[in-house]
N, C-alpha and C positions, 0 to 999 in steps of 0.2 A: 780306590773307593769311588763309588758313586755318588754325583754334586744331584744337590736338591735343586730342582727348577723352579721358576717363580711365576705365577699366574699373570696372564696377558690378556689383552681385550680379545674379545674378538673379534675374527674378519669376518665382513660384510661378503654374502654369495650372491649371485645374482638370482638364485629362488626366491631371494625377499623381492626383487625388485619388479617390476611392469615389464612383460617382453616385449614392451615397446619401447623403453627407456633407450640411449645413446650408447649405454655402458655392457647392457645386454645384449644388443646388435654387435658390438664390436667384439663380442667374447665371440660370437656364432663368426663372424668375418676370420677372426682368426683360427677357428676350430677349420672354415673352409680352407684357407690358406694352407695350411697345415695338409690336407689333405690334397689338395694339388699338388704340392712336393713329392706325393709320394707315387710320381708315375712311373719310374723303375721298378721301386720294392716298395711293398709294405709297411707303412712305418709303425710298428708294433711297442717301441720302447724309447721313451723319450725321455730327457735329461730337461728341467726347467731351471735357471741358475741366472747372477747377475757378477757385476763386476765386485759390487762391494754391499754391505749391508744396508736395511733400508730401503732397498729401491723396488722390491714390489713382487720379488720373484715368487712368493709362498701364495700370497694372495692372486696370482695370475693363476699358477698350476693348478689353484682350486677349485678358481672358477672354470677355466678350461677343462677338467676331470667332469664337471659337473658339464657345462655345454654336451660333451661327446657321450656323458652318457644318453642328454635328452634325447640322441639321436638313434639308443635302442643297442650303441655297443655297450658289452660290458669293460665296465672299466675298471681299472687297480690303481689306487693311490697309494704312493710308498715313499715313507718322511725317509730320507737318505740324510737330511741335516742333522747326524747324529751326535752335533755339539751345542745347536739352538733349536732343537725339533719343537715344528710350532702347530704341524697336521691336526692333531691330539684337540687345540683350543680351539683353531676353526668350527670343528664340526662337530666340537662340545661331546666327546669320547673322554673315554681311559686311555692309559699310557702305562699301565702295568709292565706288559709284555709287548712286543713288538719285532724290529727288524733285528735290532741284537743278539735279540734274544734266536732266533734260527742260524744266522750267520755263525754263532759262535758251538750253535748246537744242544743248545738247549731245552727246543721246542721245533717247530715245523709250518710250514706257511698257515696249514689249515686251523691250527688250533690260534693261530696272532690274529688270523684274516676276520674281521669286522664291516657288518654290513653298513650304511647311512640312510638314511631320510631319505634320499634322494637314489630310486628306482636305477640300479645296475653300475650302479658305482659302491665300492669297497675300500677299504682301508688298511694299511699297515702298516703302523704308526710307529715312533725311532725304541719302543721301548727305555730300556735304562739306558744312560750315558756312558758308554764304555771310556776306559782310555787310551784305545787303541783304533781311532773311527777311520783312518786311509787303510790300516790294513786290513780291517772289517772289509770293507767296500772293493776291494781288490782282491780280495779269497778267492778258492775256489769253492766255497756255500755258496757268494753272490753270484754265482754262474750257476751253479744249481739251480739256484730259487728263481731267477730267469728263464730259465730253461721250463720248470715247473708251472709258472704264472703263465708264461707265455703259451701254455696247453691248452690252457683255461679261461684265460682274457683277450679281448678284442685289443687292448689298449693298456698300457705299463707307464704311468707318466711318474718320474721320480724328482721330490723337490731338495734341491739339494744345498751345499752351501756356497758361499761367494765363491768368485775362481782365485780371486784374488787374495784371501784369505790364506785357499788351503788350496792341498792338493786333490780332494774327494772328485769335485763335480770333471776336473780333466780325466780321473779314474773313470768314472762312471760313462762320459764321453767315450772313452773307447768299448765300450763293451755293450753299449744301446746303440738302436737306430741314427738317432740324430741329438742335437742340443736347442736351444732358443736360449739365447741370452737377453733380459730383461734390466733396460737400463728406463733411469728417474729423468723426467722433462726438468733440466732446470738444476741437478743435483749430480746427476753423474759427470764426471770430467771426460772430456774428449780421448785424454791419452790410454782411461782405467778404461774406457770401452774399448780402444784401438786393445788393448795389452790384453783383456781379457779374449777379446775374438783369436788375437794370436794363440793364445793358449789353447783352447776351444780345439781348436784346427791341427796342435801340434799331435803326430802320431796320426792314430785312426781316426780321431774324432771327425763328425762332421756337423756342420753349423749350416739352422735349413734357416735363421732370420734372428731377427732383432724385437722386441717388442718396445713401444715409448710408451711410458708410464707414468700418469700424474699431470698429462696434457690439458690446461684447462682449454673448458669448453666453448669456443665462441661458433657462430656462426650454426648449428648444429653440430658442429664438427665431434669425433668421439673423444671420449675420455684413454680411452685404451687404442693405440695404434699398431697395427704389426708389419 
């Protein structure tokens, strides 16, 4: 059976804010940074994920989706948290149909894929709550739909759940570009980040940084650090 979900605030994007602000510089520092990692390959498909819940990874992924597309890529958001999917509230969408729903075969990227507000970024949100979301994510659909996206998008950023939780985002790790792991200034513990990086790394995956999250501001310093 499918669990009803419960309405959430929502997160704050940096389109509301001043591109001058501390918080929107730091989204663009990090959309660069990202992009100097990528002078071997391409980095077309990215994992966003943290050690444990709370600490910021949904709201980075989004703002960052949103950065790369200012920049004129087109980009693909896709809620991977297919047991707290929160893509849906941020950006004030539906959640009918979504990632599930293709994976399992019941629909197709084209008819889930959902435009936003915000000029060449796109969406495809966790759908229903399946009971089965590591082996959803480990299919061979999810390789399809990659495959597919990736014909069509400059950019693939998927948000996904704790490492430490579950086994999804080490799934997902191996079969995209890279990862970022998104740890809380102040909140995450030293060993959950050491432990979740190990994960991160075990097999294919590859791990291009760290984000700090929740950094208060002194000095001008940024709120988001990468």
């Amino acid at each position: 059976m499918f669990k009803k979900k419960t309405p959430m605030k929502q997160r704050a994007l940096v389109t509301k804010l001043s591109s001058k602000s501390p918080v929107f510089e730091a989204y663009r520092t990090l959309r660069t940074n990202i992009q100097f990692a990528s002078v071997d390959k391409e980095l077309k498909t990215l994992v966003i994920t943290s050690p444990g819940p709370g600490e910021g990874k949904s709201t980075t992924v989004a703002n960052l989706a949103v950065a790369f597309a200012q920049t004129g890529k087109k980009v693909l958001l896709i809620d991977a948290d297919l047991r707290k999917p929160t893509v849906h509230y941020t950006f004030q969408t539906e959640n009918l149909e979504g990632l599930t729903n293709v994976l399992s075969k019941q629909s197709n990227m084209k008819k889930v894929l959902q435009k936003t507000e915000n000029e060449n970024l796109f969406l495809i949100t966790s759908g229903p709550i399946p009971p089965n979301p590591s082996e959803l994510l480990g299919s061979n659909s999810m390789k399809e739909l990659l495959a597919e996206a990736s014909a069509e998008f400059d950019l693939i950023l998927f948000d996904s759940p704790p490492v430490l939780a579950v086994t999804d985002a080490q799934i997902l790790s191996n079969i995209t570009d890279g990862s970022i792991l998104v740890v809380k200034s102040g909140g995450t513990e030293q060993d959950q980040a050491v432990k979740a990086k190990e994960m991160l790394m075990t097999g294919q995956g590859k791990l291009l940084g760290v984000v700090l999250n929740s950094k208060n501001q002194k000095n001008d310093d940024y709120y988001y650090y990468y």
